[in-house]
C-alpha positions in Angstrom: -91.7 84.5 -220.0 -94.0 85.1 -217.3 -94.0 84.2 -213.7 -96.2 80.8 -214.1 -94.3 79.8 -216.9 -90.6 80.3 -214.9 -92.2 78.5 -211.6 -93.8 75.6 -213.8 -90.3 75.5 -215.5 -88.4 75.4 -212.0 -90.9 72.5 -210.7 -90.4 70.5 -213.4 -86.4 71.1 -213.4 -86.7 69.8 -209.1 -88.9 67.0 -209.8 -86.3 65.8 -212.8 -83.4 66.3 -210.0 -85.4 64.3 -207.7 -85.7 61.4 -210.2 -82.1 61.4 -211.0 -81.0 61.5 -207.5 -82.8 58.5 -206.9 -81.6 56.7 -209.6 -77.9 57.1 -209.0 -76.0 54.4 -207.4 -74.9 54.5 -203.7 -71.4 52.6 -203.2 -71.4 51.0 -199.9 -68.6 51.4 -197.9 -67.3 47.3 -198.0 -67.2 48.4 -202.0 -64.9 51.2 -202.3 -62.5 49.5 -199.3 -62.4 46.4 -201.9 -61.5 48.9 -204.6 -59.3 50.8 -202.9 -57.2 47.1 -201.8 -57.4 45.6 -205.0 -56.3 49.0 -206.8 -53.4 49.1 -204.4 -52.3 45.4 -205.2 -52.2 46.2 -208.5 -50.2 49.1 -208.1 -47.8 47.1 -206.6 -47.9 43.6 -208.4 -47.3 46.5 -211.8 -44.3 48.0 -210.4 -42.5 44.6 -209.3 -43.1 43.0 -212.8 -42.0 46.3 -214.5 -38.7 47.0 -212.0 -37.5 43.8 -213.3 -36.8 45.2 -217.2 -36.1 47.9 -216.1 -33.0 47.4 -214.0 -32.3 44.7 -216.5 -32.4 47.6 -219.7 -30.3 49.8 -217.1 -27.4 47.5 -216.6 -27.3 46.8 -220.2 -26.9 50.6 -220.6 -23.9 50.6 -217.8 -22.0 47.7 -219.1 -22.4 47.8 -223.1 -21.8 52.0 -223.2 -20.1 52.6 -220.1 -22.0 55.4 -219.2 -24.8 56.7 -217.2 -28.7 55.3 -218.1 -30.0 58.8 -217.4 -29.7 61.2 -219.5 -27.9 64.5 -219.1 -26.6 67.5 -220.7 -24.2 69.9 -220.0 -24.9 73.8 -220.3 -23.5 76.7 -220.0 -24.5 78.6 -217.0 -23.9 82.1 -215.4 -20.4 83.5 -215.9 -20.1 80.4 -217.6 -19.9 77.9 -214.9 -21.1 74.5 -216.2 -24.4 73.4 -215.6 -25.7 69.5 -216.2 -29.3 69.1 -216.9 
C-alpha cells in the first residue's frame, strides 16, 4: 500500500467512528439512578422471598437428621491433628 491509499483508509476508518459515536445512546443521569434503585429492590425483595425456604429446608435438616445443614468433612492434617473442611 502506498501513502494515499493508508491515509484514504485512515479517513474513512475516523469518519465511520464519527458516525457510530453519534449514534450510540447517552443514558441520562435520572436513568441509571432509576436502574440502580430498582436493581437494588430487587436484590432485596429476591433474598426475602428466598431466606424464607431456605431457613425452612435448614430446620428440616436440624430436626429430621439431627445434624448440621452445612456440610463438612474431617481430614487428616499435619502430624495428624484433625482438620474439618
Amino acid at each position: 500500500m502506498d501513502i494515499t491509499m493508508l491515509k484514504e483508509h485512515e479517513s474513512q476508518v475516523i469518519k465511520h467512528k464519527h458516525i457510530v459515536e453519534s449514534r450510540t445512546h447517552k443514558v441520562s443521569l435520572t436513568y441509571r439512578i432509576a436502574k440502580r434503585v430498582f436493581d437494588f429492590t430487587a436484590f432485596l425483595l429476591a433474598g426475602i422471598v428466598l431466606i424464607i425456604p431456605i431457613v425452612l429446608i435448614s430446620m428440616t435438616i436440624c430436626l429430621k437428621d439431627h445434624g448440621s445443614p452445612f456440610y463438612k468433612q474431617k481430614h487428616v492434617g499435619k502430624d495428624g491433628s484433625p482438620l474439618y473442611i
